[in-house]
C-alpha positions as CSV (number, residue, x, y, z in Angstrom):
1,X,-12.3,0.3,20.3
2,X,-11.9,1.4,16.8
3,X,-15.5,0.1,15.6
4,X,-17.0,3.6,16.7
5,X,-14.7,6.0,14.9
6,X,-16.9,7.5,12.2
7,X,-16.4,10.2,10.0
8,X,-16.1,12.9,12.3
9,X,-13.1,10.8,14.2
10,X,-11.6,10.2,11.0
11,X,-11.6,14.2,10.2
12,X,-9.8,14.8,13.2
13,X,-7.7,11.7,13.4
14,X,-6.8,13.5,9.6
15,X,-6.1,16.9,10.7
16,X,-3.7,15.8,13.6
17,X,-2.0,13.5,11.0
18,X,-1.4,16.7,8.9
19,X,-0.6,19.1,11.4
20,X,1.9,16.3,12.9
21,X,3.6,15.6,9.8
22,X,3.0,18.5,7.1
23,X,1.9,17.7,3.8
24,X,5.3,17.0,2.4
25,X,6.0,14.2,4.4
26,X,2.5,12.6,3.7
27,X,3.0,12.6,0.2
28,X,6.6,11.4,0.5
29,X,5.3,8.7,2.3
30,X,2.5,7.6,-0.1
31,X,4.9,8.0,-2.7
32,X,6.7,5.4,-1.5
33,X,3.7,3.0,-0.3
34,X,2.9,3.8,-4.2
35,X,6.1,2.2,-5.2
36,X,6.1,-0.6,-2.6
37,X,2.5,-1.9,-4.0
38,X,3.6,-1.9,-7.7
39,X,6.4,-3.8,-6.4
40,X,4.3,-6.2,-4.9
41,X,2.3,-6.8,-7.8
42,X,5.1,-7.1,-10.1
43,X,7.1,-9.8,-7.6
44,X,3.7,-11.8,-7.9
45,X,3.0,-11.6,-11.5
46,X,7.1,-12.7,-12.2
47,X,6.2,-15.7,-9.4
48,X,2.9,-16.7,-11.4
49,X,5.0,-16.7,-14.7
50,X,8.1,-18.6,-13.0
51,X,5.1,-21.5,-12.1
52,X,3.9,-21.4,-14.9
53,X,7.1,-21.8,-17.2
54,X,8.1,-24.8,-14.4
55,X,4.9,-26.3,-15.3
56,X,5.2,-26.1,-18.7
57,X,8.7,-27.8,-18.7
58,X,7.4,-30.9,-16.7
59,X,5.1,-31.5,-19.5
């Protein structure tokens, strides 16, 4: 269904989006996407560091 969208889909699928929502809510929104993936990042790099600090106590 999707595999046929293209760019001129993607224009208008982009204009109702904006037009739907104004441009303050869309950057609101990837504001907050922006915070969610630095979160993300920084929950996986503390996990990697926690491993690694359990695996240097075993030794």
């Amino acid at each position: 269904m999707l595999n046929n969208i293209g760019i001129p889909g993607l224009l208008l699928i982009t204009i109702v989006v904006l037009v739907l929502f104004g441009r303050g809510k869309i950057a609101g929104l990837m504001g907050e996407v922006g915070k969610g993936f630095s979160s993300f990042k920084k929950g996986l790099k503390e996990g990697q560091e926690e491993i690694t600090s359990e695996s240097e106590q075993e030794k």
